[in-house]
C-alpha positions in Angstrom: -20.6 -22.6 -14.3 -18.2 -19.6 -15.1 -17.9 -16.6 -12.3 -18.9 -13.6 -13.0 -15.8 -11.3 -13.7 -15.3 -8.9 -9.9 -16.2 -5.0 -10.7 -13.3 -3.4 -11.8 -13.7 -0.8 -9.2 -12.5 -3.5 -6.7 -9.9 -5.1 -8.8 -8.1 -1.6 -9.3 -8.6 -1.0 -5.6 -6.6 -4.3 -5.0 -3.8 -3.7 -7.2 -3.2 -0.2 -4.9 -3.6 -1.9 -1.8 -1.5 -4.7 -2.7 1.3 -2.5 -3.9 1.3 -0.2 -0.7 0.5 -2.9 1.3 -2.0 -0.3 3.1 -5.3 0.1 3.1 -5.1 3.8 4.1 -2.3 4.2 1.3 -4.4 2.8 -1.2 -6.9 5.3 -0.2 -5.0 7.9 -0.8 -4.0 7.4 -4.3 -7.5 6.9 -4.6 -8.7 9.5 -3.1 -11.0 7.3 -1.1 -11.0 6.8 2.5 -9.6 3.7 4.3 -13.3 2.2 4.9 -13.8 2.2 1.5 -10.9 0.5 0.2 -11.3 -2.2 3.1 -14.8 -2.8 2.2 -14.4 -3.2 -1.5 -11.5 -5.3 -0.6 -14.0 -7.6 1.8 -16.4 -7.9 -1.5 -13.7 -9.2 -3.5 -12.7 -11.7 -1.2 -16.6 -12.5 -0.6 -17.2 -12.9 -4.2 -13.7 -14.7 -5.0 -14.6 -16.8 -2.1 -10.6 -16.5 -0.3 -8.2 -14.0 1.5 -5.9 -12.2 -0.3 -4.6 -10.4 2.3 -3.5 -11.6 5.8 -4.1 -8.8 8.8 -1.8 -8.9 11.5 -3.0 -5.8 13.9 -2.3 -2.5 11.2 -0.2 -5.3 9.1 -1.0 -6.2 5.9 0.4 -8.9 3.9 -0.7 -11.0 0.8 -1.9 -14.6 0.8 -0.8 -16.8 -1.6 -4.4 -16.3 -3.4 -3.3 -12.6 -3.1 0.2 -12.6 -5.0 -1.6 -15.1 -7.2 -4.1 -12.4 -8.2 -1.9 -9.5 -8.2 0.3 -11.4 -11.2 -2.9 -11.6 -12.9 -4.4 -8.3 -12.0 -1.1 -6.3 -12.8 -0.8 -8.1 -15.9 -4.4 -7.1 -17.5 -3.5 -3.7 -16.1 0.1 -3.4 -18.4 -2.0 -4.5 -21.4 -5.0 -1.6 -20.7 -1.8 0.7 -20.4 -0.3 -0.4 -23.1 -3.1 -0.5 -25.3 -4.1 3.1 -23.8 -0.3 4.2 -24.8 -1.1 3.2 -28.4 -4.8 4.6 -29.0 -2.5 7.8 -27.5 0.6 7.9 -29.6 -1.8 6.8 -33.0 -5.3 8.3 -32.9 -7.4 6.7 -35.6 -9.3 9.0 -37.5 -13.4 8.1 -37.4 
């Protein structure tokens, strides 16, 4: 049986941690605090059922799940922009 697709709340709260590399930067351009980002991060990995990042004291690191994802994750992200971008630049009359 298929997985259910992870909210998208925690997928766009991985691609900021995995960028920074910090949960407490992540919550920042989020405007969250630290706790949340960690904990959304914990119900990803929960619900993917791996790490994707490794924690070495206030270290943070990807997993090869993680980079794995992040190619994923930051490639459906450039297509929303993109397709954003376009609704932008060519509004379609209704």
């Amino acid at each position: 049986m298929k997985k259910s697709l992870p909210s998208l709340n925690a997928i766009r709260f991985f691609d900021s941690a995995a960028r920074h590399l910090s949960f407490t930067k992540a919550g920042a351009e989020l405007f969250v605090t630290q706790g949340a980002v960690s904990k959304q991060i914990k119900l990803l990995e929960a619900q993917l059922d791996c790490r994707l990042f490794a924690r070495k004291g206030p270290y943070l690191s990807l997993t090869q799940h993680g980079e794995q994802f992040l190619e994923s994750v930051t490639a459906a992200l450039d297509i929303i922009n993109h397709g954003v971008d376009s609704l932008a630049g060519n509004p379609t009359p209704r």
